[in-house]
C-alpha positions in Angstrom: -110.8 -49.3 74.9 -112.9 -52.6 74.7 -116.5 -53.6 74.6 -115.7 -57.4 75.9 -118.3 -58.8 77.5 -118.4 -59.3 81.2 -116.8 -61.8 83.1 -118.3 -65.3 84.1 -121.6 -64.8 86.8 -121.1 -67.4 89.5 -123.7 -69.6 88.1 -120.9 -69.9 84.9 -122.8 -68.5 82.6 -121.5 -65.6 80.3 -123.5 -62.3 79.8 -124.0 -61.4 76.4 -123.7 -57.6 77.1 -120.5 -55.1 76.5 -118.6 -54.4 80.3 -120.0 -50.5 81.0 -116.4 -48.4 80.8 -115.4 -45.5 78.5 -115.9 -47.4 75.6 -119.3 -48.0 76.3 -120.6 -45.0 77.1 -119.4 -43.0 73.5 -120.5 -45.9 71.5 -123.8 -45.2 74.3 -123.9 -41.8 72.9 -122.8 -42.1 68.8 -125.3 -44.8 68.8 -128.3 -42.4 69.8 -127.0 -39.9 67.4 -127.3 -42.4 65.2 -131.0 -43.5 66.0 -132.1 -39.8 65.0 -130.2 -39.5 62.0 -131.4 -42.9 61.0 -135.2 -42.2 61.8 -135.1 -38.8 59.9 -132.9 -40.6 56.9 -136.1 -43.8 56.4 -138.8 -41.2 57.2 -137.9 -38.1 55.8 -135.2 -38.7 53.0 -136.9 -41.8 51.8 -140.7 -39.5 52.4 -141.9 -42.6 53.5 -143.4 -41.1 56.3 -143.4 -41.7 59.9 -146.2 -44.5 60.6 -144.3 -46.8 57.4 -140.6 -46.1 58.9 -141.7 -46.5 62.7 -142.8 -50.1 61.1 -139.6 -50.3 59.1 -137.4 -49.6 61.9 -139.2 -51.9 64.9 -139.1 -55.1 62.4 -135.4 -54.2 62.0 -135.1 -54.1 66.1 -137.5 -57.2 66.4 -134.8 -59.0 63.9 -131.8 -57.8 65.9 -132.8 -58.6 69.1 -134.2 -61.9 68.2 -130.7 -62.8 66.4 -129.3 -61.4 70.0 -131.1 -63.8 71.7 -130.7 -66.6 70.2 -127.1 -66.7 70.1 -124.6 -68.1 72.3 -122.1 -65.7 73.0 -121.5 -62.4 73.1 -121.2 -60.4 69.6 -120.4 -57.0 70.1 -121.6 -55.9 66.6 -125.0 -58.0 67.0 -125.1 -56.3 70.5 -123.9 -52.9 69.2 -127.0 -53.3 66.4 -129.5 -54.1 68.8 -128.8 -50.6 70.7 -129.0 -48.9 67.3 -132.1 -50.4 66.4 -133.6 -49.4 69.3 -132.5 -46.0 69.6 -133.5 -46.0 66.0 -136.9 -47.0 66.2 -137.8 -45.6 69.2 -137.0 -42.2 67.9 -138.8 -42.5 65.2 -142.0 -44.4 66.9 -142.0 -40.9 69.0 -141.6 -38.6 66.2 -144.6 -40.4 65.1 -146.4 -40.0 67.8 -146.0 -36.4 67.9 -146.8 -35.9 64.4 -149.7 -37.8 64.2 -151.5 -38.1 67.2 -150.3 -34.1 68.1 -149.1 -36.2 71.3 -146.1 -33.6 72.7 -145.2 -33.5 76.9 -146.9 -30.7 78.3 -143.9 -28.0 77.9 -143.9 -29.3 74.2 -147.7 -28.3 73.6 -146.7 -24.5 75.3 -147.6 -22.2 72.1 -145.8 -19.5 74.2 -144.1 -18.9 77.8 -146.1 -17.9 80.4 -145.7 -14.7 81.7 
């Protein structure tokens, strides 16, 4: 199983993203296992709180993606990194959001099930 990038677009250029196969999909997955275990590790573990690690964790996707963009070929760790990132800080941006603005989806916010 492989994570090459895709082939040449007709305009000759190369995408810098992995070809979507098997491969792609459980890295997909242990990558957003990864983004809450990572949020909960820099928030929780570290008790720096959700506000300081949802800062933490979106300079560390800004850095990523930026590196991502600015380089000419395809990387599949620098491209595997930018999914974690962001996987990793959204989670934790939401988790924020919940626990500090009381922000939930409306079944969240159910104190009990309606009869």
């Amino acid at each position: 199983m492989s994570t090459t990038p895709a082939e040449p677009s007709a305009a000759g250029t190369v995408d810098k993203v992995a070809k979507v196969t098997l491969a792609f999909w459980l890295m997909k997955i242990c990558a957003t296992t990864v983004g809450e275990t990572g949020g909960d590790l820099v928030s929780m573990t570290l008790k720096v709180g959700y506000a300081v690690s949802s800062l933490i964790l979106l300079a560390f996707f800004v850095i990523t993606l930026v590196a991502q963009l600015r380089s000419k070929r395809f990387h599949p760790a620098l491209y595997w990194l930018v999914i974690l990132s962001t996987s990793t800080a959204g989670t934790t941006l939401s988790d924020f959001m919940i626990a500090a603005w009381a922000w939930a989806p409306p079944r969240a916010r159910r104190s009990s099930p309606a009869s």
